[in-house]
C-alpha positions as CSV (number, residue, x, y, z in Angstrom):
1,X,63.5,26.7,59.5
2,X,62.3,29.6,61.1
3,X,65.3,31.5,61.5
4,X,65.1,34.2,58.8
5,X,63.1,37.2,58.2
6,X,62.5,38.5,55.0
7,X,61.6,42.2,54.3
8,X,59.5,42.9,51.1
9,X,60.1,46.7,50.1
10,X,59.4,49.0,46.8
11,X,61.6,51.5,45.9
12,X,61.0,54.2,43.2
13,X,63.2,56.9,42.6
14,X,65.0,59.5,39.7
15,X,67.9,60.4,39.0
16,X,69.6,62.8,36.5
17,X,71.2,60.2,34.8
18,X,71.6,56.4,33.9
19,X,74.9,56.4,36.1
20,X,73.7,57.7,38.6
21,X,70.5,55.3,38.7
22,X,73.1,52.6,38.4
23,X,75.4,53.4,40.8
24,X,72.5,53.8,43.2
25,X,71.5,50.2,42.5
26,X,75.2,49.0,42.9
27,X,75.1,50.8,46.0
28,X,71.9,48.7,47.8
29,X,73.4,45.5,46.0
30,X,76.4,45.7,47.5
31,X,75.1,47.2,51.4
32,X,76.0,45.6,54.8
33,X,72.7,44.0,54.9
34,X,71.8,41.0,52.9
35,X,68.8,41.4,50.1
36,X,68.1,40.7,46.5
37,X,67.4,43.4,43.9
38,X,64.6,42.1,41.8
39,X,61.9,43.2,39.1
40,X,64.4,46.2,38.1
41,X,62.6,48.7,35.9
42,X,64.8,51.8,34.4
43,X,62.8,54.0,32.1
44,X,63.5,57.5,30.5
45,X,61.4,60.4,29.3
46,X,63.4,61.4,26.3
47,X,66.1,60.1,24.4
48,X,67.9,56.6,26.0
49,X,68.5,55.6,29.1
50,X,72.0,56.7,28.0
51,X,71.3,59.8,27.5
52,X,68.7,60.9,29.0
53,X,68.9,63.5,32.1
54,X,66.0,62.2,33.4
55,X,65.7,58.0,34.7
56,X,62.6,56.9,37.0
57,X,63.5,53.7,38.4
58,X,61.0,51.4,40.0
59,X,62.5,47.9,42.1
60,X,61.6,45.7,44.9
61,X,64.2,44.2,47.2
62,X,64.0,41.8,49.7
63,X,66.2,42.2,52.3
64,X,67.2,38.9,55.1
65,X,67.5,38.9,58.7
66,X,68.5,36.2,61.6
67,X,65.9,36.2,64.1
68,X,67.1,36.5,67.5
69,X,65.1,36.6,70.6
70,X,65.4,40.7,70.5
71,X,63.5,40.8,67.4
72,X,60.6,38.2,68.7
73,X,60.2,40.5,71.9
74,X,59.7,43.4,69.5
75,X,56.8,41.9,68.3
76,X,57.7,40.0,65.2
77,X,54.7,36.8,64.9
78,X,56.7,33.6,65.2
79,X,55.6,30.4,62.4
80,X,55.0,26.8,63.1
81,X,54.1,24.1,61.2
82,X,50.8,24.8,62.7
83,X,50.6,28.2,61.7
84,X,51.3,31.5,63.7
85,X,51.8,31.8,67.4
């Protein structure tokens, strides 16, 4: 309806551990800002992910914001069903 904004990001980071990665993730899941965690990739150089000391991990999230007249005057394009204005 016109009314939402989605933001498409990547995110790739390491941490020294599998909890850390996780809590990380639990930590952008569960921010003030609305988004969805998707195509989550945990890998480890040596050993498991449980017991490694080393996990890359590679996500995208999309996060979701109300449009208000602020954000149009900041120079966000606004849709139609005739395309962009």
């Amino acid at each position: 309806d016109g009314t939402v904004i989605r933001r498409n990001i990547n995110i790739t980071f390491r941490t020294g551990d599998y909890n850390t990665a996780k809590q990380v993730l639990e930590s952008l899941k569960n921010c003030e800002y609305k988004c969805l965690l998707r195509d989550i990739n945990l890998s480890a150089d040596k050993g498991g992910l449980l017991t490694s000391n080393q996990v890359d991990v590679n996500l995208q999230v999309t996060f979701y914001e109300a449009v208000t007249d602020e954000a149009e005057s900041a120079g966000l394009q606004s849709y139609t069903d005739e395309g962009i204005n």
